[in-house]
N, CA, C and O atoms as a GROMACS GRO file, in nm:
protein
  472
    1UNK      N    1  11.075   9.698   9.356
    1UNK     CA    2  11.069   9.781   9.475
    1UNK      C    3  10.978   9.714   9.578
    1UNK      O    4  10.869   9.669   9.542
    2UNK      N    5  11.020   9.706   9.710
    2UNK     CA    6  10.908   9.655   9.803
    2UNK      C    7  10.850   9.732   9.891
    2UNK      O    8  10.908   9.815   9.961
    3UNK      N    9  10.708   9.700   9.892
    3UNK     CA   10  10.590   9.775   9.912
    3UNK      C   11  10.583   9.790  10.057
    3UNK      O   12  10.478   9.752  10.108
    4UNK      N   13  10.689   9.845  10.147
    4UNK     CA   14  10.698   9.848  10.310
    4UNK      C   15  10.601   9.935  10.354
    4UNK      O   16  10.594   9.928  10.477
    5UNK      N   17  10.510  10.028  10.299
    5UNK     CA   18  10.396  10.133  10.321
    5UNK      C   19  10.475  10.221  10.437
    5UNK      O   20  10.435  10.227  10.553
    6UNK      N   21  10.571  10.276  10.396
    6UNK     CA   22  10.658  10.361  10.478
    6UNK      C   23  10.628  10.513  10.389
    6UNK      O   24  10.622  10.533  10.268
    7UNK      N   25  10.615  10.592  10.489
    7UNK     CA   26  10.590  10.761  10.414
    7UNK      C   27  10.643  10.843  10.486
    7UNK      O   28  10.661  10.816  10.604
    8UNK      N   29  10.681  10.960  10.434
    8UNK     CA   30  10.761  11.051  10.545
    8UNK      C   31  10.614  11.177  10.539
    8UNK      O   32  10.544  11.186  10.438
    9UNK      N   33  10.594  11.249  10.642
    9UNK     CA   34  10.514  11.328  10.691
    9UNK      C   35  10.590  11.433  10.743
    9UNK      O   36  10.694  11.428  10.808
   10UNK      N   37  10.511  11.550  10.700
   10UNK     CA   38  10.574  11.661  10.793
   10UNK      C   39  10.467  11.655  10.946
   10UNK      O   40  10.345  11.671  10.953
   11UNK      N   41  10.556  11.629  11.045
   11UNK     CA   42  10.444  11.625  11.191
   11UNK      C   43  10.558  11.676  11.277
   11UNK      O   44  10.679  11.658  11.266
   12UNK      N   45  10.479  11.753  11.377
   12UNK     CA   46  10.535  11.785  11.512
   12UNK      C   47  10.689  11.935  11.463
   12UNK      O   48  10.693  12.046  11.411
   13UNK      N   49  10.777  11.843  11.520
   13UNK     CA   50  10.901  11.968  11.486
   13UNK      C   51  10.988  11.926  11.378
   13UNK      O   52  11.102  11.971  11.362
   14UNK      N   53  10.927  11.829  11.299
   14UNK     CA   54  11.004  11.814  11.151
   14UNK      C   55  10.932  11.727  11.058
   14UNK      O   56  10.814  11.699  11.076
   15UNK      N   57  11.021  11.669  10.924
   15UNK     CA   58  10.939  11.600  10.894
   15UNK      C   59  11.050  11.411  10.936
   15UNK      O   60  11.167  11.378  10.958
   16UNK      N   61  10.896  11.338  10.923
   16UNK     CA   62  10.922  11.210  11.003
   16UNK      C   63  10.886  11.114  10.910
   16UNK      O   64  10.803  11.130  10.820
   17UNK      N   65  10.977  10.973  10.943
   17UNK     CA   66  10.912  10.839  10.854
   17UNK      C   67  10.821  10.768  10.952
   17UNK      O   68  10.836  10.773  11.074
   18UNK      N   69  10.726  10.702  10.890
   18UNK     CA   70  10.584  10.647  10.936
   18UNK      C   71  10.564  10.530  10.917
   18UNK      O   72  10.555  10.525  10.794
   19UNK      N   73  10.551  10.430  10.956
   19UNK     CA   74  10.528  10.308  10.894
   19UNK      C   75  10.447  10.195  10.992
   19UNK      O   76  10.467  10.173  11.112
   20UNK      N   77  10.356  10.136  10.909
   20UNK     CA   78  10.263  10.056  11.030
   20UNK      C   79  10.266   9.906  10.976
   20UNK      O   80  10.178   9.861  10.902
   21UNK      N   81  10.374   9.834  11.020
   21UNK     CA   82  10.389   9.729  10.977
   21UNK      C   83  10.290   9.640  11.031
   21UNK      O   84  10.191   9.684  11.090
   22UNK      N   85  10.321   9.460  11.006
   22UNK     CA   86  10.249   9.396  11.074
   22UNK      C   87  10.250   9.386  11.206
   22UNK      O   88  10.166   9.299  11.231
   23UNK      N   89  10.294   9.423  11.302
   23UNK     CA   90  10.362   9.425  11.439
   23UNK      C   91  10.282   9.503  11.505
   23UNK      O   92  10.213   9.471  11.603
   24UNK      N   93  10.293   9.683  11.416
   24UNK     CA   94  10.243   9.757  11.461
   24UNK      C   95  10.082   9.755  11.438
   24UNK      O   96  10.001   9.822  11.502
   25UNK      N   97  10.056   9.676  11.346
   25UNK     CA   98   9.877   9.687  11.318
   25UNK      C   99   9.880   9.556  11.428
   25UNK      O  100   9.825   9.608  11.525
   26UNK      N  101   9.902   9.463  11.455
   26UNK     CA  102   9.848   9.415  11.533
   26UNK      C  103   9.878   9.478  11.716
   26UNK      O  104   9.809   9.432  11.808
   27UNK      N  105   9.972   9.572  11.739
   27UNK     CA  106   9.941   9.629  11.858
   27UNK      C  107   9.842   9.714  11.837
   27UNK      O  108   9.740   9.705  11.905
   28UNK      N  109   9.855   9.821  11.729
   28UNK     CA  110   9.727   9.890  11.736
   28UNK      C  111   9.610   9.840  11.759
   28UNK      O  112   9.536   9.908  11.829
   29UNK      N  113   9.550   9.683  11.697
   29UNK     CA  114   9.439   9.642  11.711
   29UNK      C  115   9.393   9.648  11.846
   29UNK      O  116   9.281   9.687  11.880
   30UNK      N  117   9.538   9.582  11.966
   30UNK     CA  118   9.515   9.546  12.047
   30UNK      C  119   9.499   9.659  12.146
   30UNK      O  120   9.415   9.650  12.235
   31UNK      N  121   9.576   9.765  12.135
   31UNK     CA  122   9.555   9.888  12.232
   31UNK      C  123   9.433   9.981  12.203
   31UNK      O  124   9.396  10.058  12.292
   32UNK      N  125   9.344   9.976  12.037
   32UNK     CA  126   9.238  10.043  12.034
   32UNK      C  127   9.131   9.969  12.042
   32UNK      O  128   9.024  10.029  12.043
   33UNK      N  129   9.131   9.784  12.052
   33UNK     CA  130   8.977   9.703  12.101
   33UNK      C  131   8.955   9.722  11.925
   33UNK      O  132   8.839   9.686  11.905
   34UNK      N  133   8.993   9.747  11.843
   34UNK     CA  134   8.930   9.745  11.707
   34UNK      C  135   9.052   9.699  11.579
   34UNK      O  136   9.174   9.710  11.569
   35UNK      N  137   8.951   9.648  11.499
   35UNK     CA  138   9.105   9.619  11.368
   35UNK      C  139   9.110   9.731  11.274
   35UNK      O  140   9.022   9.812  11.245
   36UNK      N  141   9.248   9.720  11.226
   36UNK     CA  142   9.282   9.829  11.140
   36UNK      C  143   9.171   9.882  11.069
   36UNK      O  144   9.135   9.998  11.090
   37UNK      N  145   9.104   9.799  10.975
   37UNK     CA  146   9.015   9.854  10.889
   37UNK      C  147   8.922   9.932  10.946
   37UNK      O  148   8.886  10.038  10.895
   38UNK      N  149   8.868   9.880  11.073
   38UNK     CA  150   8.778   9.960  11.112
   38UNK      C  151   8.826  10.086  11.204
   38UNK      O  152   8.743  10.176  11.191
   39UNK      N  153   8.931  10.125  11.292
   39UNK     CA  154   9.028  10.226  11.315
   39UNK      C  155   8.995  10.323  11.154
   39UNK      O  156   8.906  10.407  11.168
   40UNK      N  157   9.041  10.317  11.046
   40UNK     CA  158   9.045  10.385  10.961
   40UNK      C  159   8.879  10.416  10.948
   40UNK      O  160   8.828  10.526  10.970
   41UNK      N  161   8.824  10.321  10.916
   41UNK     CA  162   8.625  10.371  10.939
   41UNK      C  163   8.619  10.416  11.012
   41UNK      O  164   8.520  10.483  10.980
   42UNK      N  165   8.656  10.468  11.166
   42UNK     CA  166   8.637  10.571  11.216
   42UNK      C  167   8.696  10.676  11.202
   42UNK      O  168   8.621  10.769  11.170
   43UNK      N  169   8.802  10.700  11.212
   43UNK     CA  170   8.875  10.853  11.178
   43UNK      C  171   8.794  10.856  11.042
   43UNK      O  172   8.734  10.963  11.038
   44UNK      N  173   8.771  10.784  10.933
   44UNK     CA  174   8.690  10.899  10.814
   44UNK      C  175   8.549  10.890  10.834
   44UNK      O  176   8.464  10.947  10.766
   45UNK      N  177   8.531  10.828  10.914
   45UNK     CA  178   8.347  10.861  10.952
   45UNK      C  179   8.312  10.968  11.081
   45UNK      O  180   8.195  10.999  11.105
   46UNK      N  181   8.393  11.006  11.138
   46UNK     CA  182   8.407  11.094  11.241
   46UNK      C  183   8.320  11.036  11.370
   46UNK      O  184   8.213  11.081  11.411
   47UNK      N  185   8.416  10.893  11.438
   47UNK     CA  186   8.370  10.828  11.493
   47UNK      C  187   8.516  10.758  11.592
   47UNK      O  188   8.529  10.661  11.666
   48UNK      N  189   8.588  10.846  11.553
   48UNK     CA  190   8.674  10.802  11.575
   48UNK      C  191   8.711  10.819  11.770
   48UNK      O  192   8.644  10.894  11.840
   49UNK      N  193   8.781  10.766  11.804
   49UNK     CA  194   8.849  10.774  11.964
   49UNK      C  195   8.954  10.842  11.928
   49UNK      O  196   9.019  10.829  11.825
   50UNK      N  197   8.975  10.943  12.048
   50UNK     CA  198   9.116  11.045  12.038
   50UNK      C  199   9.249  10.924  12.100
   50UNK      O  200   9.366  10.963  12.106
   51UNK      N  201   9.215  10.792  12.138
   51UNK     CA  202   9.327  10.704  12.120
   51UNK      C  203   9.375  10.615  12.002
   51UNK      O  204   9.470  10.539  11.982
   52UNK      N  205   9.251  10.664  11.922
   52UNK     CA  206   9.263  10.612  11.731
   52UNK      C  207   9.368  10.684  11.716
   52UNK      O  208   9.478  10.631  11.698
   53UNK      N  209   9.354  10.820  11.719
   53UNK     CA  210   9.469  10.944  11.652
   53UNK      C  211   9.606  10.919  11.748
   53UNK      O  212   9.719  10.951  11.713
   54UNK      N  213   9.580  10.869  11.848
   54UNK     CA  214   9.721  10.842  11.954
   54UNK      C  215   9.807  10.752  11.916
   54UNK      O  216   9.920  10.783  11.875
   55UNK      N  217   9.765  10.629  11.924
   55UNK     CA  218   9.811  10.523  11.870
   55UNK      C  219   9.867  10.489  11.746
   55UNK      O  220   9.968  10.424  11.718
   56UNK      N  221   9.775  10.550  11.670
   56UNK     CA  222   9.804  10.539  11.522
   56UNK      C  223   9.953  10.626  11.482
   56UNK      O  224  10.054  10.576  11.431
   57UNK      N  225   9.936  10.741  11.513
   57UNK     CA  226  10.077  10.786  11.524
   57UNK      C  227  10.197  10.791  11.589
   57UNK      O  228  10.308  10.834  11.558
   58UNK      N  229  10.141  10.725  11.711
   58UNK     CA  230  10.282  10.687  11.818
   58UNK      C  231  10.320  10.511  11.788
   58UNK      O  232  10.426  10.464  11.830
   59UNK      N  233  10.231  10.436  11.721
   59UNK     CA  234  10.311  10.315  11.640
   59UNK      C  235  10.365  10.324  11.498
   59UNK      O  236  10.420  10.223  11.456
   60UNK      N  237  10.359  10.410  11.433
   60UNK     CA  238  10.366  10.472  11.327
   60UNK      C  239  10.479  10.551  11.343
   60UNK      O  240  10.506  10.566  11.224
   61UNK      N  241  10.551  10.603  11.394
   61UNK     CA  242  10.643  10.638  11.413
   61UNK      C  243  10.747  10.545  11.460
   61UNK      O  244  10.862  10.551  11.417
   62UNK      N  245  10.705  10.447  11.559
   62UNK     CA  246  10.843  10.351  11.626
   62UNK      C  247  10.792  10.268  11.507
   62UNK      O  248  10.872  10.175  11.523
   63UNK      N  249  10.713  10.227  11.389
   63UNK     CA  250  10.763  10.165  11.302
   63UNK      C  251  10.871  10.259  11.191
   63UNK      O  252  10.974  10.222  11.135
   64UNK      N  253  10.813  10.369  11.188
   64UNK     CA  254  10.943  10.432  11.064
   64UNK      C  255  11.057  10.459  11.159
   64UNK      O  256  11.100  10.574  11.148
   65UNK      N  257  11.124  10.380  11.258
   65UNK     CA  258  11.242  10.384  11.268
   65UNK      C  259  11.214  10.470  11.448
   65UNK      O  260  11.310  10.475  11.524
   66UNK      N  261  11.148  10.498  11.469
   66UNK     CA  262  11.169  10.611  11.608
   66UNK      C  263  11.189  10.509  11.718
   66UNK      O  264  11.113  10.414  11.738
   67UNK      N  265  11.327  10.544  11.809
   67UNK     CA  266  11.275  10.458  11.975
   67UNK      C  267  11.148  10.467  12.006
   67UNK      O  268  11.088  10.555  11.944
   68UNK      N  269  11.082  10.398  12.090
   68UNK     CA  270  10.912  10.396  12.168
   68UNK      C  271  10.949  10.557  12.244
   68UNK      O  272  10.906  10.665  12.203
   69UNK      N  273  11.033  10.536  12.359
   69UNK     CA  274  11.058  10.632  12.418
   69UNK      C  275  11.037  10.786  12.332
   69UNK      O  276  10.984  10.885  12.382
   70UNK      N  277  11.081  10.781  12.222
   70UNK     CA  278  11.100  10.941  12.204
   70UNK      C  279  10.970  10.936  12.082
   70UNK      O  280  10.945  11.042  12.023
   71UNK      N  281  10.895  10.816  12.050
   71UNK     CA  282  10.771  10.864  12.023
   71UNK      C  283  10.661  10.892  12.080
   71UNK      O  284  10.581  10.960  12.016
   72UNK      N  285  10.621  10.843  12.229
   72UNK     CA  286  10.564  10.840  12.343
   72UNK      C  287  10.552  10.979  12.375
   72UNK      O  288  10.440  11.030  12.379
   73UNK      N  289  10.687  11.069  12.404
   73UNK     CA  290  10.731  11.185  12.376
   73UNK      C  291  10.645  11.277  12.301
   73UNK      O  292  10.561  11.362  12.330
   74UNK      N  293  10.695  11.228  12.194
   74UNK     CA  294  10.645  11.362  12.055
   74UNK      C  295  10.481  11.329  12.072
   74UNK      O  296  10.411  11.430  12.081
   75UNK      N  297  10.423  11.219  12.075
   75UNK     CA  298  10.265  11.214  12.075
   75UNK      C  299  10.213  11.289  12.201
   75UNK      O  300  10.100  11.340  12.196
   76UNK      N  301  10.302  11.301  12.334
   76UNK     CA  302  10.277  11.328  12.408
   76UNK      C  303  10.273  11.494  12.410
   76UNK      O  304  10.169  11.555  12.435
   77UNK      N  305  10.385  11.553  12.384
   77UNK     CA  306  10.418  11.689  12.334
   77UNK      C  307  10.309  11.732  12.198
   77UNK      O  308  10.255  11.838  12.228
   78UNK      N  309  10.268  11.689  12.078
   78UNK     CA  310  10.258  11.717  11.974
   78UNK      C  311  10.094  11.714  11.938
   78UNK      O  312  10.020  11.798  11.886
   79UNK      N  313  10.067  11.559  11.997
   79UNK     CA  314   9.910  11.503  11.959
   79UNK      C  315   9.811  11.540  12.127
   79UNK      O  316   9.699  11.591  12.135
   80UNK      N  317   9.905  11.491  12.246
   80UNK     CA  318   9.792  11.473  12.347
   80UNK      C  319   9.760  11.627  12.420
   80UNK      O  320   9.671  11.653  12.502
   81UNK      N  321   9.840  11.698  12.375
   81UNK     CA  322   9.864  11.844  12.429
   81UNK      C  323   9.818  11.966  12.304
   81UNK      O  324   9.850  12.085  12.304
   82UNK      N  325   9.718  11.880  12.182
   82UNK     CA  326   9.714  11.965  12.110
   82UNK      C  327   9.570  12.004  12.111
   82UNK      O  328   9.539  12.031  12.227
   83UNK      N  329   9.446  12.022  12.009
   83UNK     CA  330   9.304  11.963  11.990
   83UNK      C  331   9.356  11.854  11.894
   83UNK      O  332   9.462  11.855  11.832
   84UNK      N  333   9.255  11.757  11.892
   84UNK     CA  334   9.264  11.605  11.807
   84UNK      C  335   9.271  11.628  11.697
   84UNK      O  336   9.349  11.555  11.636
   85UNK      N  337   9.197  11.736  11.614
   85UNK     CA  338   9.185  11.718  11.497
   85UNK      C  339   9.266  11.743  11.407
   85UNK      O  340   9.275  11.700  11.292
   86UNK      N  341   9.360  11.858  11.496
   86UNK     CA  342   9.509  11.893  11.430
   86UNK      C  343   9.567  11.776  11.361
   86UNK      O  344   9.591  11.785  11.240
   87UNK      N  345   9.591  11.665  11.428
   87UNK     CA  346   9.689  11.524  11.408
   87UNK      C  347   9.576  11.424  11.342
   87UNK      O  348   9.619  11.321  11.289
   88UNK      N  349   9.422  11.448  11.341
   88UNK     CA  350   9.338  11.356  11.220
   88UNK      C  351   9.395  11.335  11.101
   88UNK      O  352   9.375  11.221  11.059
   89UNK      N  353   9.466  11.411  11.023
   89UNK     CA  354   9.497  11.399  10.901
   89UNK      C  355   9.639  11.330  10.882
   89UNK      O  356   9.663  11.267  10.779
   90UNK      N  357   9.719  11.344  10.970
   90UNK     CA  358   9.822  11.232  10.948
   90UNK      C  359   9.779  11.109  11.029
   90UNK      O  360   9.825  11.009  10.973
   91UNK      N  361   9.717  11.079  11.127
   91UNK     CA  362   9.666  10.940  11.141
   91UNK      C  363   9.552  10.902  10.986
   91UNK      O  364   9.561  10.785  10.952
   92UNK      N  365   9.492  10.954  10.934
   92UNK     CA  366   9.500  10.868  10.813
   92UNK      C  367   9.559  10.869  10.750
   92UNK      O  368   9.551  10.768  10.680
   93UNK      N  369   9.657  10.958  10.711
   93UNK     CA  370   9.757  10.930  10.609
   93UNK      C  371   9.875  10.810  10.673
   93UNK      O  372   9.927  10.738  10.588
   94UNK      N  373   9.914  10.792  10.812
   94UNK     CA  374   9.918  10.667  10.806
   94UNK      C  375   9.916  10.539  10.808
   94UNK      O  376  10.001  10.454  10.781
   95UNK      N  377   9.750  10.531  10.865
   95UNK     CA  378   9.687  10.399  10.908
   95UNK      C  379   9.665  10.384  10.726
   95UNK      O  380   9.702  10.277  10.678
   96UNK      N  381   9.610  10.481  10.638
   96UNK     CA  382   9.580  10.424  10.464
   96UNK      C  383   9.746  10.373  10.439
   96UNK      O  384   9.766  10.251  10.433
   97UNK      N  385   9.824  10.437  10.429
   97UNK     CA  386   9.955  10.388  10.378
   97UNK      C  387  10.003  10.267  10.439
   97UNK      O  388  10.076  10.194  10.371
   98UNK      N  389   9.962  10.223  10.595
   98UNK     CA  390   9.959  10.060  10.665
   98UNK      C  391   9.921  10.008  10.570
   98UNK      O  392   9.992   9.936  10.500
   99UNK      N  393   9.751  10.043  10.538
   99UNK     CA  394   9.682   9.888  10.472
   99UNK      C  395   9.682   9.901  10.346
   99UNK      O  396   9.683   9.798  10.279
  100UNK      N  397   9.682  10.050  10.272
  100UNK     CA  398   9.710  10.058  10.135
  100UNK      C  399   9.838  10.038  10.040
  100UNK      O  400   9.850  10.002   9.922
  101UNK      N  401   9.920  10.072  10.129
  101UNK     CA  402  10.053  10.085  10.092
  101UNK      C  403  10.078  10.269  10.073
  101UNK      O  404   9.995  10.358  10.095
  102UNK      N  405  10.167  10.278  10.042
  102UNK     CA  406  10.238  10.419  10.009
  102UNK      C  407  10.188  10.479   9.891
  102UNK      O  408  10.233  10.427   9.789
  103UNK      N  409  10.071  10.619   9.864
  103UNK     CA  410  10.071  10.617   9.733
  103UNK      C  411  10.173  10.642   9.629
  103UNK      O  412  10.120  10.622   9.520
  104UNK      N  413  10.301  10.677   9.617
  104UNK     CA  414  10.433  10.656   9.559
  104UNK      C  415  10.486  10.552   9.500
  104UNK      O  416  10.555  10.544   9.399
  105UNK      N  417  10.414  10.406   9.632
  105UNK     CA  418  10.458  10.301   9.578
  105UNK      C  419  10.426  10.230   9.443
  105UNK      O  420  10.303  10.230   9.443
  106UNK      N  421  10.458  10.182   9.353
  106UNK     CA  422  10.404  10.141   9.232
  106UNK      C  423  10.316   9.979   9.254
  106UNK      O  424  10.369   9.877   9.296
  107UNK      N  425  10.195   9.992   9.219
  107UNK     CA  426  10.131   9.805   9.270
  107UNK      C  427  10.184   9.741   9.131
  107UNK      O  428  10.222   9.788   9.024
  108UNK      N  429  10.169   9.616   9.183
  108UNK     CA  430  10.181   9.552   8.999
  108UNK      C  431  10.318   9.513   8.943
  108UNK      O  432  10.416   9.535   9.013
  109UNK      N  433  10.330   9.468   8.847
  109UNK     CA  434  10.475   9.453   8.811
  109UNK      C  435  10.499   9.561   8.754
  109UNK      O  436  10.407   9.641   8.771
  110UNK      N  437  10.614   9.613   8.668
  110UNK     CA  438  10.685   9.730   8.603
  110UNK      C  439  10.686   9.604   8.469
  110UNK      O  440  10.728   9.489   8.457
  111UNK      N  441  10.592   9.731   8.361
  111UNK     CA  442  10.594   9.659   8.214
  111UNK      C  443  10.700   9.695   8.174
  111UNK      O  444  10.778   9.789   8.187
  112UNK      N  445  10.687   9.543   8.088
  112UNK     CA  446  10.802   9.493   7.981
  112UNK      C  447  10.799   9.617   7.892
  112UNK      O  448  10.707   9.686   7.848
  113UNK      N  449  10.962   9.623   7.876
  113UNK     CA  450  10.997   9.704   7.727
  113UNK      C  451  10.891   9.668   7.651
  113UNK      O  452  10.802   9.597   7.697
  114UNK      N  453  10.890   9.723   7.499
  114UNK     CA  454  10.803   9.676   7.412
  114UNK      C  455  10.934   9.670   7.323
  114UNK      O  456  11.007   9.769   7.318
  115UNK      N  457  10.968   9.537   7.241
  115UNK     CA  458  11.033   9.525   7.134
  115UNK      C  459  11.017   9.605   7.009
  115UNK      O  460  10.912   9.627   6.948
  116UNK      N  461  11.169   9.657   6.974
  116UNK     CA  462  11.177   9.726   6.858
  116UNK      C  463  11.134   9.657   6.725
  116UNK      O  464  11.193   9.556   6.687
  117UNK      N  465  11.048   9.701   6.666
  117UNK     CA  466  11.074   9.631   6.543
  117UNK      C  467  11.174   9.668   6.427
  117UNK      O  468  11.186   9.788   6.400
  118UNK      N  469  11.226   9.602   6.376
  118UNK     CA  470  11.336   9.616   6.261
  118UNK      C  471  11.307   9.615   6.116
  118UNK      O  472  11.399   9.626   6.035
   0.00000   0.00000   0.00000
């Protein structure tokens, strides 16, 4: 199975796929002045910028598949029109699933059968 750190979330008016590939972590870096790792040190240190929680879910979305346009939209409708903290908890759930991977996903190889003995 490959480890794309893609998750579906219930956000906004349904539930949505999420995904923060390499593309998208390096725009995020570039539109929040900070790198991923530290983006995530702030939202869980409560240090975060209300364009941490913006970004993170409006690239996070045009990576699980959304046009820019109609995620621009929903962040706009959902996150910038809400209080911040509402949408804190799915920006870490998916800036961790960017750099962690998916917790669903399995790390590691898948062990060998164990031979029958006869």
């Amino acid at each position: 199975m490959a480890r794309d750190a893609r998750i579906e979330l219930d956000f906004a008016d349904g539930t949505h796929s999420f995904r923060l590939g390499w593309g998208e972590l390096a725009t995020l870096q570039e539109e929040c002045d900070a790198g991923p790792y530290m983006i995530l040190h702030r939202l869980h240190s409560h240090q975060w910028r209300v364009q941490d929680i913006a970004n993170v879910i409006r690239l996070g979305l045009v990576g699980g598949g959304m046009p820019p346009a109609d995620a621009l939209r929903k962040v706009r409708n959902y996150v910038e029109k809400r209080p911040p903290l509402e949408s804190h908890p799915v920006a870490i759930a998916v800036i961790s699933a960017g750099l962690l991977g998916a917790p669903e996903e399995p790390v590691g190889e898948p062990e060998a059968p164990i031979p029958e003995v006869a």
